[in-house]
N, C-alpha and C positions, 0 to 999 in steps of 0.2 A: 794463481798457483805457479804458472809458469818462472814470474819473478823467485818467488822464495824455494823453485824445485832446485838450484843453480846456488854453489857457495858464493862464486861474483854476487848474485843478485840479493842474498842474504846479506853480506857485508856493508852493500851500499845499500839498501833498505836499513839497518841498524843505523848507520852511522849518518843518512839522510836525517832519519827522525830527530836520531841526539841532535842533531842541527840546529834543526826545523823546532824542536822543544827546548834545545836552550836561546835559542832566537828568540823565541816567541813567550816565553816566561822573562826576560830580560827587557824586553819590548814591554810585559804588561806589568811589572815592577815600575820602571822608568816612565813611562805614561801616566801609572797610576799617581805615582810623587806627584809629575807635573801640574797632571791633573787639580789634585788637591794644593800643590801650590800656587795654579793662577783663581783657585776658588779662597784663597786664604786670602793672597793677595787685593783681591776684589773688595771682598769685606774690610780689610783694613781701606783701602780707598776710600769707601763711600762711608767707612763712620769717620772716615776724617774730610771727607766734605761735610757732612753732620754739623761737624766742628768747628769747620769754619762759617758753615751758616750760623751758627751759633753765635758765634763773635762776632760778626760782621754785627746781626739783630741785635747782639748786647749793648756792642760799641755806637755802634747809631742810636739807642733808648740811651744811652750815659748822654751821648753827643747833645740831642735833644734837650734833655734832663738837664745840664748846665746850661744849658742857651738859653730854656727858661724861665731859669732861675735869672740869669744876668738881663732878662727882658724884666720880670716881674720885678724887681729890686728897681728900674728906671725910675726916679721922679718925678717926670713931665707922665709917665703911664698910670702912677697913682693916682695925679691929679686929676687925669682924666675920666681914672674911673668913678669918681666921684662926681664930676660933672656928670654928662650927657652921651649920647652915646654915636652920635656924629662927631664927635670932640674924641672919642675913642678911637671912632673909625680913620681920623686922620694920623692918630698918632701911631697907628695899627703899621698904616703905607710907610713910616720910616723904615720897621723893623722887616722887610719885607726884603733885600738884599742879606739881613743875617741868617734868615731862615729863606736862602733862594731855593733850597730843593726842599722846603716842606711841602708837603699837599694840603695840610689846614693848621691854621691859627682861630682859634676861640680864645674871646675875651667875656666874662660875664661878669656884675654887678653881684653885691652879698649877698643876696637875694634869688642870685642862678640865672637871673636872667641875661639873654644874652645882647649883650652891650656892640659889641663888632665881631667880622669873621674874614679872614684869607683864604684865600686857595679855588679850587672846584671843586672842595667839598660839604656846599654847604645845607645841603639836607643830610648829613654825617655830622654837621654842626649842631645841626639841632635834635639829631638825636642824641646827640653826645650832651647836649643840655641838662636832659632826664637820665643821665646815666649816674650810677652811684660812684662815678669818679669823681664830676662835678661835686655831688655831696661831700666826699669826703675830704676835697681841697678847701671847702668851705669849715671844712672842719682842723683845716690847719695839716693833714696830710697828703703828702705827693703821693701819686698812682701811674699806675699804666694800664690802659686800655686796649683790647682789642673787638674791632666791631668787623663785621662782614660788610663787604660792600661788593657793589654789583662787579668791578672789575680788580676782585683783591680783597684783601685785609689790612685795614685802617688799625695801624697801632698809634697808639696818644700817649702823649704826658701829659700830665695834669699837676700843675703845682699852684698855689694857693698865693695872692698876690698881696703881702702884710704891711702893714704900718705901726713902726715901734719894733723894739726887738725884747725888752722885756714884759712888757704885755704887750703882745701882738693884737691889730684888729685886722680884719679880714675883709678886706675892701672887694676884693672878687677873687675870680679865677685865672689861667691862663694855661690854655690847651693847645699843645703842639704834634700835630701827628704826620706820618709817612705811611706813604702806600705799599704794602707786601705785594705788587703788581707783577703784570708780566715783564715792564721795564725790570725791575730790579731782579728779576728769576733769569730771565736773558743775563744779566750781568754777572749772576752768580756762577753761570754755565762758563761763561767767558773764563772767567779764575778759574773753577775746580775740573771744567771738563764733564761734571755729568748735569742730568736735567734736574729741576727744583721744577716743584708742584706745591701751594698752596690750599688747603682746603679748610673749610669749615663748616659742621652742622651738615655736614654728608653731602655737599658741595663742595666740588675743586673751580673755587676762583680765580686763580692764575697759574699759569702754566707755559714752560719752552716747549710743549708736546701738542703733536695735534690733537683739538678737541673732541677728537675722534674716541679717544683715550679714556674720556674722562671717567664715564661708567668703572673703568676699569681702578682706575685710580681710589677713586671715590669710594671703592671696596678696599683700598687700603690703608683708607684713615683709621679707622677703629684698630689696625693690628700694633704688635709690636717686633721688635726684633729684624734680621733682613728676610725679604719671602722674596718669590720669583715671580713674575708676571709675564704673561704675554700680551705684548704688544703691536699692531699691527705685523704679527708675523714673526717677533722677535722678541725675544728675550732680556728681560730686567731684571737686576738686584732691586728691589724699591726699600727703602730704610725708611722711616714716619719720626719726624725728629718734635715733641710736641712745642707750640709756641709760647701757653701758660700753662699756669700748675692748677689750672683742671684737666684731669684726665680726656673730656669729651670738648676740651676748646679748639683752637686753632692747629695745624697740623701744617708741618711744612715735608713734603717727600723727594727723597733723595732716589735719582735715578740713577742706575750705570748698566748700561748695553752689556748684557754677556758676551754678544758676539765681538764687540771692539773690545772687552775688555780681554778674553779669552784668545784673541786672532793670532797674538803670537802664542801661546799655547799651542793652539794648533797647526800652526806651523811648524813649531819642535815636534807636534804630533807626526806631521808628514815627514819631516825630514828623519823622526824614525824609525817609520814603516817604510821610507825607501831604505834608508841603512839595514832596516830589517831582512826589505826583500834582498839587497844587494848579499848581504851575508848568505841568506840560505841559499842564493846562487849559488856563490862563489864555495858557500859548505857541499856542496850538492855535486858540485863539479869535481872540489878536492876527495870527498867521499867516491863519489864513480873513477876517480885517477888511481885512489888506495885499493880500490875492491879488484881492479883491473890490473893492476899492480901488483896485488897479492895473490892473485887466480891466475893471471896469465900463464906461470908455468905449466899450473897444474891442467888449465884448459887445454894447454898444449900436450898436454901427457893422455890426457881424455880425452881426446879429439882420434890420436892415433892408436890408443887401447878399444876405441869403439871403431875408427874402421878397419883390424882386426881382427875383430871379434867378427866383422860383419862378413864381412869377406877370408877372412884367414890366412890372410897375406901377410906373411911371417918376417918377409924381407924389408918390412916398414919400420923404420928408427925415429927413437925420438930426437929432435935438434932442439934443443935452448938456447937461447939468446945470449949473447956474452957480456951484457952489458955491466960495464964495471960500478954503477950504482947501486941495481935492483939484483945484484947477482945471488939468487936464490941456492944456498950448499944442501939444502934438504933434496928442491925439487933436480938439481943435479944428480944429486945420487939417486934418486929415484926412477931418473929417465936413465942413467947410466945402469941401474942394477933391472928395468925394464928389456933395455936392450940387451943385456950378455943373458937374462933370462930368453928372449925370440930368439935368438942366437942360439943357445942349447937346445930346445925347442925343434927350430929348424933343422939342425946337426941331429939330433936323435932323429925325427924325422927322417931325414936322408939314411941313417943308417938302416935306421928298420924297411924305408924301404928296400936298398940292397941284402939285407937279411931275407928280407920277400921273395925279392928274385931270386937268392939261394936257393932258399927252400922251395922255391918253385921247381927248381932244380931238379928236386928229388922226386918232383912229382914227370918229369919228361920223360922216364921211361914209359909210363900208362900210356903219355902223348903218340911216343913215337913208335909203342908196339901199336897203337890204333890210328894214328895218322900214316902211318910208312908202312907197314903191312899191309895194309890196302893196293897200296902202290906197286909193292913189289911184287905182289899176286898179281898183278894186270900184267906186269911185264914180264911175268917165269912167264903168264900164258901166253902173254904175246909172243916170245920167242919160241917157244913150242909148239906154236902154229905155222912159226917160221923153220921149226924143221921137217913140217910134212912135205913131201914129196909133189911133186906136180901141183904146186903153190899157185892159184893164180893170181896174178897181178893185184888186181882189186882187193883179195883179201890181205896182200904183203904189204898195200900202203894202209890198209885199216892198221894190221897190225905195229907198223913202223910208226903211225900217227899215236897211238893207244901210247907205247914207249917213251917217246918225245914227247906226251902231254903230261903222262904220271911222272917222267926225271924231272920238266919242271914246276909239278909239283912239289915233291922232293925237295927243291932248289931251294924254290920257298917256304915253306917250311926251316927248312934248317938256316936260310938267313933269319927269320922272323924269330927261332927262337937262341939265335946268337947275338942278331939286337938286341933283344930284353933282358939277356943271360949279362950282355958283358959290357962295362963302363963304355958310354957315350963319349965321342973326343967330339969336341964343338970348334966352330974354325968363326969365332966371335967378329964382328965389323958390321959399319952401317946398312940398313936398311931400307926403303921404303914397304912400311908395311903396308900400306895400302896397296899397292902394287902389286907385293904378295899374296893378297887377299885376291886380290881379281885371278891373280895367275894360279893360286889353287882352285878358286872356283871353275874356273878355265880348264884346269886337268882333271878334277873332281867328277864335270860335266862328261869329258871325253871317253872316260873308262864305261861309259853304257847310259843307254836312255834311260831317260824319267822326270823328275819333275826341276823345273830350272832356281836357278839360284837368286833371290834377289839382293843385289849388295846397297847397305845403311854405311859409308866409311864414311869417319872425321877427320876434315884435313887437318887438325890438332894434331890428329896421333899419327902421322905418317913417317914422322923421321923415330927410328928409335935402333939402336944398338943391339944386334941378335946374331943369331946362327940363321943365316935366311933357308937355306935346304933342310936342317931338321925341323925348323919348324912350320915349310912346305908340305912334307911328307905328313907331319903331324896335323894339320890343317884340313890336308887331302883325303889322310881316314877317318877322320869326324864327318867332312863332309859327307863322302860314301856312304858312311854308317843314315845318316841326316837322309839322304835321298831314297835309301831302301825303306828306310821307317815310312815315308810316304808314300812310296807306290803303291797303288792301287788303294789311294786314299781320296775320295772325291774333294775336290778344291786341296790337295796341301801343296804345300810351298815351303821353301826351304829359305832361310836370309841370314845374311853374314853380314855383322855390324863391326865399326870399331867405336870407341870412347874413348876419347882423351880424357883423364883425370890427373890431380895435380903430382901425383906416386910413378904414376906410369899409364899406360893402356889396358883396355878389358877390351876383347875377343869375345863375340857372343854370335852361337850358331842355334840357331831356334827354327824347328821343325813343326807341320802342324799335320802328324804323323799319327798312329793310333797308340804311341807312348809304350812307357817302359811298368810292365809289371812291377806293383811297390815290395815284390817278393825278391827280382831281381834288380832292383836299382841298388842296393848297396851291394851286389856282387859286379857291376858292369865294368871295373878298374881291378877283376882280379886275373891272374894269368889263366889263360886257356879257359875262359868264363866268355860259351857264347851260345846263342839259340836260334844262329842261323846254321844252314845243312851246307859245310864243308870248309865254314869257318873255322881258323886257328885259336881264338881267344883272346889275340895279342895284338890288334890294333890300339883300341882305347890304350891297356896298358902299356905301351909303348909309346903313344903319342903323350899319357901322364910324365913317363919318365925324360921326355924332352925338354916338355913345359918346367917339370921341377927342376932339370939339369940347368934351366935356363934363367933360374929363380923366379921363377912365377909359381901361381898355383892354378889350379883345373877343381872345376866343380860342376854338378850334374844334378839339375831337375825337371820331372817329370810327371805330369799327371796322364793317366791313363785318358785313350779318346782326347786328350788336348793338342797334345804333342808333348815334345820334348828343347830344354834349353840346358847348351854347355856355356860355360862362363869359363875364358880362360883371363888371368891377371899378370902380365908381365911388366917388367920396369924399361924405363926408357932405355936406362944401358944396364943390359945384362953380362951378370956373372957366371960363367957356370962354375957348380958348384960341385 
């Protein structure tokens, strides 16, 4: 709450978000593309390794397919087949460099049987005997075969070995096949980059993957289309590219790593969640620069309108910054129509106070028929004592004392209400206030016992520009006032503090006295307003009219049984006013 109580904190709150929301919608836009483009991407990869396994198996079944054709068309191999099948078997070892990377050559007689065989595959020979390839070469058509075998899929040709070309006789067979192995799945990874898996009949018989895998794989013969697998921990496109056109034959599966395939993906993914974060820094920053930037004057303005308000200190201005960039014409005229407003303010103030003291004025006759009347009845009597006759001594200095005490009462009096009557002249130059604080506590102490003064001063506020004697004098009747509130108070204490603040100094005299009736604390600053017996009324109000002569201000509170605290506020260098 604290955030959004604050226009600053409102401004960079909104403009933080906007940020922070269009960062982060731009981030999940652009992620999402990529996203989906290295998942497109992937896909096109692995149906175009598909594709090339595809051709690779095609062009090797053609390859074959001619080879056997140019074997079985030999004839020194017809005649052979026709003899015996030792005579086969030799003639078999010539062709044995044209067919270097087959895995099996079958030779069989019209009859199916088999005549000779190459390779290490020859229990795959002889089932391939009884396989309806053989038949159907005997029948004058070429096939292609695929069998399972322990380490693979044995794919064959089978082409039919004739004599005569317009009626053909059918002397035997001639079977060529290649292992679908882990040799050749390794070599296929070598070219396209992802892994090949063979399987058939819900066995994976070769494989570049560890056989770790294979359960896994094995569940992806049957499918179609790309799926995802998990593979030791990781992630695959698997594609099932089939081998024949039965649906449930031979299966060869196309692997490709999400993770390698996806790695730079996600590395545009980092590089734009750091771009990301870097931006909502850098918005976060430029936002807290604009909120600061567009509130600064006004914080400035509300900074000095609340301590003001708080204290009342009239003589506080606003200062704005002059800076020829951010230069604020609103918050200018606002501080400038602030100020000439404390300005009138103050000035009505100061008049109506001298209005007060006028009309105080009119009230000094009440005063001085009840203040000097008194007086001058002690003295008709006193001197009327001094005309009896055979006077003695004793009673002529009573009398002479009585005279001398009421004229300077009198005395008093009529300065105290010529002070408060008539414009303060101030004789303005530096100060050590604190100094002054000690030297009225000092005189404050010496006019009568009671309870002593503790001094709290800050050597911050010690230099400051005043009238040092008026506002000694003024000091000295606070205090007085401060020291009779406590007498006969068990434990009070009287303390004079000062304060440095960044305006000026506070003056604070705090009493733990039996406090000021809340009947009469808003009369305690009014002329001839007093509830001690022979008091004038016009200390307070007189020591106010210094303080405000001096541009400060004076304030007063009081709880009953607590004590009492005056707060005075003066500026470093005073004006009088």
């Amino acid at each position: 709450m604290t955030l959004l109580s604050s226009l600053r904190g409102r401004i960079f709150l909104a403009s933080a978000l906007l940020a922070v929301l269009t960062c982060g919608v731009a981030l999940f836009v652009v992620n999402r593309r990529v996203t989906n483009e290295g998942e497109r991407s992937l896909q096109r990869e692995i149906l175009a390794t598909g594709v090339i396994v595809d051709q690779l198996r095609t062009s090797r079944t053609e390859t074959y397919t001619i080879t056997a054709r140019i074997i079985a068309d030999s004839p020194t191999l017809k005649a052979a087949v026709t003899t015996d099948a030792p005579t086969v078997q030799n003639e078999v070892r010539k062709y044995g460099p044209l067919l270097n990377s087959a895995n099996l050559l079958l030779f069989t007689d019209a009859r199916g049987n088999v005549m000779a065989t190459s390779g290490d595959a020859s229990a795959a020979a002889r089932l391939l005997a009884g396989q309806p390839a053989v038949k159907n070469a005997l029948a004058g058509k070429e096939t292609v075969s695929l069998l399972p075998q322990p380490n693979g899929i044995l794919q064959v040709v089978t082409v039919p070995i004739t004599l005569f070309l317009t009626q053909p006789q059918i002397l035997g067979t001639l079977s060529a096949g290649f292992l679908l192995n882990d040799t050749l799945a390794a070599q296929l990874k070598e070219i396209t980059g992802s892994d090949v898996a063979f399987g058939m009949d819900g066995r994976i018989l070769a494989t570049t993957m560890s056989r770790e895998a294979d359960p896994v794989l094995a569940s992806r013969l049957a499918t179609s289309g790309v799926s995802t697998a998990t593979i030791a921990g990781g992630e695959y496109a698997v594609l099932p590219r089939p081998l024949g056109a039965a649906a449930s034959g031979p299966v060869a599966l196309i692997l490709r790593s999400r993770a390698e395939q996806l790695q730079s993906v996600r590395a545009i993914q980092a590089g734009l969640a750091v771009t990301a974060v870097v931006a909502v820094l850098l918005a976060t920053l430029l936002s807290f620069a604009v909120a600061r930037t567009i509130t600064r004057p006004l914080a400035a303005i509300t900074d000095v309108m609340r301590e003001v308000a708080t204290t009342g200190d009239l003589t506080q201005k606003i200062t704005l910054g002059e800076g020829r960039l951010w230069r604020d014409e609103d918050a200018q005229l606002l501080a400038a129509t602030f100020n000439t407003l404390t300005d009138s303010v103050a000035r009505f103030q100061r008049e109506m106070s001298q209005k007060e003291r006028l009309l105080s004025l009119g009230r000094l006759s009440t005063v001085i028929a009840h203040e000097v009347r008194n007086p001058l009845m002690i003295i008709k009597g006193s001197l009327h004592a001094l005309r009896q006759k055979n006077l003695q001594e004793t009673a002529m200095h009573e009398a002479v004392h009585d005279i001398n005490e009421e004229v300077e009462r009198l005395n008093r009096i009529v300065n105290e209400v010529l002070d408060f009557a008539r414009p303060i002249r101030f004789d303005i130059g530096p100060a050590d206030l604190n100094a002054l604080c000690r030297e009225s506590a000092a005189a404050s102490q010496a006019a009568g016992p009671g309870a002593p003064i503790d001094l709290e001063l800050d050597p911050a506020a010690s230099s400051v520009t005043t009238d040092a004697e008026r506002l000694r004098l003024a000091l000295v009747n606070m205090l007085v006032n401060a020291r009779h509130a406590v007498n006969g108070t068990p434990s009070g204490d009287v303390a004079l503090k000062t304060r440095a603040r960044q305006e000026g100094v506070t003056i604070i005299i705090a009493d733990k006295g039996a406090g000021i009736d809340p009947a009469h604390l808003a009369h305690v600053f009014d002329p001839y307003f007093t509830t001690k017996r022979g008091g004038t009324g016009l200390g307070l109000p007189i020591a106010k009219n210094i303080i405000e002569g001096l541009g400060g201000t004076i304030t007063i509170g009081s709880t009953p049984g607590a004590g009492t605290e005056i707060r005075v506020d003066l500026p470093y260098n005073s004006t009088p006013a």
